[in-house]
Backbone as CSV, one residue per row, in Angstrom:
resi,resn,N_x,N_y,N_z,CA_x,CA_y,CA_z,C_x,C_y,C_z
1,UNK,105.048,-64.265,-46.148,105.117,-64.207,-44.696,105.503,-62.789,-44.307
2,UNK,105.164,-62.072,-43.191,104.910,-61.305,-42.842,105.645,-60.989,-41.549
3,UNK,107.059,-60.116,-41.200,107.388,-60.338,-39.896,106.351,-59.071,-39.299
4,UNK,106.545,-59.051,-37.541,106.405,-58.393,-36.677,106.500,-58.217,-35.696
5,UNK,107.429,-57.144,-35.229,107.885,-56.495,-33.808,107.111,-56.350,-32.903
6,UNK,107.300,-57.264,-31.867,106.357,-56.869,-30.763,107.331,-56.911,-29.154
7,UNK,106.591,-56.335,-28.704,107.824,-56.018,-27.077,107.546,-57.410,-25.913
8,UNK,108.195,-57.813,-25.415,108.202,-58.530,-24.144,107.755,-57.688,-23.246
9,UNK,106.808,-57.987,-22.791,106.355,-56.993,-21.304,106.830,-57.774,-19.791
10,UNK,106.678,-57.229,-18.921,107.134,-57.511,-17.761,105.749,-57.506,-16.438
11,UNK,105.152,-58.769,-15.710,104.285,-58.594,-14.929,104.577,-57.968,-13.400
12,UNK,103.518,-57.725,-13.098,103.971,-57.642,-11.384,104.876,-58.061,-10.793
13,UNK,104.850,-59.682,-11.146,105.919,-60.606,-10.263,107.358,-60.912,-11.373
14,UNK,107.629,-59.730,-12.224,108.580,-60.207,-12.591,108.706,-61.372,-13.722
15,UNK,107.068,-61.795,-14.488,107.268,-62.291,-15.080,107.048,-62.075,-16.417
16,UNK,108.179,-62.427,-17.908,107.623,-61.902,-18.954,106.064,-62.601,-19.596
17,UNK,105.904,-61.641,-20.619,104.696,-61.999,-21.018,104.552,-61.611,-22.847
18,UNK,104.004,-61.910,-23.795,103.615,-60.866,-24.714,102.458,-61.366,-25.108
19,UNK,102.075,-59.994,-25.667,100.671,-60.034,-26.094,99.905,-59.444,-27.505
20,UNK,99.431,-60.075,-27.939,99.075,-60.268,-29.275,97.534,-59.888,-29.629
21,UNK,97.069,-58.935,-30.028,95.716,-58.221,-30.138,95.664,-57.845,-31.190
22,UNK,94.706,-57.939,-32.347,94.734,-56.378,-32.956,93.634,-56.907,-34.749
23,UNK,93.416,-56.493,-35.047,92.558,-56.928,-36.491,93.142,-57.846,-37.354
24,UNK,95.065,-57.540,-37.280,95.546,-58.471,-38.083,95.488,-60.175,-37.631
25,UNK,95.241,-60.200,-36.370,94.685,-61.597,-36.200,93.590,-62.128,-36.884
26,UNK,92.679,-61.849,-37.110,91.517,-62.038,-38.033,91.964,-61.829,-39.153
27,UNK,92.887,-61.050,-40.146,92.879,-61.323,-41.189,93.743,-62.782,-41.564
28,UNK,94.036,-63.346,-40.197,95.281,-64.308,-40.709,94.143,-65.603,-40.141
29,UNK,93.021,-65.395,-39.805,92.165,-66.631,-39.797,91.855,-66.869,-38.256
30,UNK,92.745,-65.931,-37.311,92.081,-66.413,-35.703,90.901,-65.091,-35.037
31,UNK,90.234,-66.190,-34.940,89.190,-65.921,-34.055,88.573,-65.858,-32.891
32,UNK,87.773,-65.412,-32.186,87.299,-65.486,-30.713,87.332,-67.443,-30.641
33,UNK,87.744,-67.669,-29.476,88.228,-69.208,-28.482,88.638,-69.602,-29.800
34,UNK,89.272,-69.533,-30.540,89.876,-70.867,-31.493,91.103,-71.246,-30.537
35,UNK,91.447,-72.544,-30.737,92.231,-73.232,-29.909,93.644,-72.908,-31.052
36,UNK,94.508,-72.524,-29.889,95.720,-72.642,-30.901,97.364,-73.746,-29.991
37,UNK,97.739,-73.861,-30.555,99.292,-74.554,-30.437,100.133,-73.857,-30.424
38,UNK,101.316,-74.071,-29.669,102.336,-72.856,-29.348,103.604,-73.910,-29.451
39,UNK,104.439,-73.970,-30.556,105.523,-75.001,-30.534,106.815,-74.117,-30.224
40,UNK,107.773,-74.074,-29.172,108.685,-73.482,-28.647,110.387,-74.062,-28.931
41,UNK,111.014,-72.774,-29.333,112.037,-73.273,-29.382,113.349,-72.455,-28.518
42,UNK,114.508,-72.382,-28.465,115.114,-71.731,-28.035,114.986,-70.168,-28.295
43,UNK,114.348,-69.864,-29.363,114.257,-68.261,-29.640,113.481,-68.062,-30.752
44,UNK,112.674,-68.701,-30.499,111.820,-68.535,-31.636,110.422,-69.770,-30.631
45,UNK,109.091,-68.920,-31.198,107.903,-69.294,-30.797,107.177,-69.516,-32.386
46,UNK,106.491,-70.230,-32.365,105.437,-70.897,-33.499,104.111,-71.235,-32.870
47,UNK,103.275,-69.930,-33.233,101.663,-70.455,-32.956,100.848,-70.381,-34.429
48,UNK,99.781,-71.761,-33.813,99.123,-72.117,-35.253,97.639,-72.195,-34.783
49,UNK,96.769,-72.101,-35.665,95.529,-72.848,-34.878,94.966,-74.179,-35.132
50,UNK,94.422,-74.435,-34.068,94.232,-76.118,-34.064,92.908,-76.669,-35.086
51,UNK,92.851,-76.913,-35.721,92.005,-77.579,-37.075,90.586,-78.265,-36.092
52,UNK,91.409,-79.559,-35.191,90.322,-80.182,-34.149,89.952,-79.317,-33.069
53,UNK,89.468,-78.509,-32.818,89.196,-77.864,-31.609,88.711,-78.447,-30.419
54,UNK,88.759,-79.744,-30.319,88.376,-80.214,-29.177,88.720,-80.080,-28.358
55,UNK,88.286,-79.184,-26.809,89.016,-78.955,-26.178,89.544,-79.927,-24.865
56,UNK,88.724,-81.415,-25.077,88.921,-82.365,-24.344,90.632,-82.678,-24.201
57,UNK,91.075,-82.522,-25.303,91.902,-83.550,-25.691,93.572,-82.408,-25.188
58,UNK,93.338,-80.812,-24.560,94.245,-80.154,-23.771,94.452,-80.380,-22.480
């Protein structure tokens, strides 16, 4: 596993945001529209991608 630093940004209205771009997404298996899951915790975020991609079922 692999950590990495990335910044909280701040929108117009004051709201945070971050954002996640870059080649190493593709080497870790995500791709253009793959559906992913975002399981949240107090300080810590967990995204995975979704196996069923159906997008009915969001």
């Amino acid at each position: 596993m692999k950590f990495r630093k990335l910044l909280v940004y701040e929108d117009s209205s004051d709201r945070p945001y971050i954002l996640l771009k870059g080649k190493w997404l593709q080497k870790l298996g995500f791709h253009f529209h793959d559906v992913v899951e975002i399981k949240t915790y107090k300080d810590k975020i967990i995204i995975r991608k979704v196996k069923d991609s159906n997008l009915s079922k969001i």
